[in-house]
C-alpha positions as CSV (number, residue, x, y, z in Angstrom):
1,X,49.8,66.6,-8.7
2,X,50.3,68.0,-11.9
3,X,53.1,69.4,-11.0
4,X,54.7,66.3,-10.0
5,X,54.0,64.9,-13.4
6,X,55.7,67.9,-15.2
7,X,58.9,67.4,-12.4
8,X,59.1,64.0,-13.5
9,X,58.5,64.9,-17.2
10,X,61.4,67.1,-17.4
11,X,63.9,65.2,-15.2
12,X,63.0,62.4,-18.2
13,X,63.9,64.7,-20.7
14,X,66.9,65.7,-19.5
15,X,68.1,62.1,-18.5
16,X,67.3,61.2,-22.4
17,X,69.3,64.2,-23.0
18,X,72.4,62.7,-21.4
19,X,71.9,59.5,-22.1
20,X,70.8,57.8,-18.9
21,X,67.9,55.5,-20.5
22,X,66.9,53.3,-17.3
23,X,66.0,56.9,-15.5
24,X,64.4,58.6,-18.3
25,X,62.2,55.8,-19.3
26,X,61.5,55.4,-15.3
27,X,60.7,59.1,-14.8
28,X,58.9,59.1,-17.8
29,X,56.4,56.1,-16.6
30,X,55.8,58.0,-13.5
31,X,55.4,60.9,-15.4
32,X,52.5,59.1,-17.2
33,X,51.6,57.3,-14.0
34,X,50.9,60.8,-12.1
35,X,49.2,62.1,-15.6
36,X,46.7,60.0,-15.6
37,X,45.7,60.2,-12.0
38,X,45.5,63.8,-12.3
39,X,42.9,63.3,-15.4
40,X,41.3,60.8,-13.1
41,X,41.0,62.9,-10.2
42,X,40.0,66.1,-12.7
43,X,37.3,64.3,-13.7
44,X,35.7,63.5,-10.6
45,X,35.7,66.5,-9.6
46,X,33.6,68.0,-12.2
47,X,31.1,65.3,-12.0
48,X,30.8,65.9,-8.5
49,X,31.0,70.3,-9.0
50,X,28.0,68.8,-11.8
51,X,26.1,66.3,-9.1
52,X,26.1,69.2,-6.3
53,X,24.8,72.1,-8.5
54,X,21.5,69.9,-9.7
């Protein structure tokens, strides 16, 4: 997934780059979107690595 956000990141960048504003600031949100799920998701999975081990 974080992957996907770094995809998205760069297509962003590069539509800013050529001046296409409606798909970089879209890419950019799911850019951000996909980010945060990832965090989400990283998170949880420690807790639970943390939960199993005690």
């Amino acid at each position: 997934m974080l992957s996907w956000a770094m995809m998205f990141l760069i297509v962003a960048l590069v539509a800013a780059l050529f001046g296409f504003g409606g798909i970089a600031g879209g890419a950019a949100s799911i850019a951000k979107l996909l980010f945060f799920i990832f965090l989400v998701l990283f998170a949880v999975s420690i807790v639970m690595r943390l939960v199993r081990r005690v």
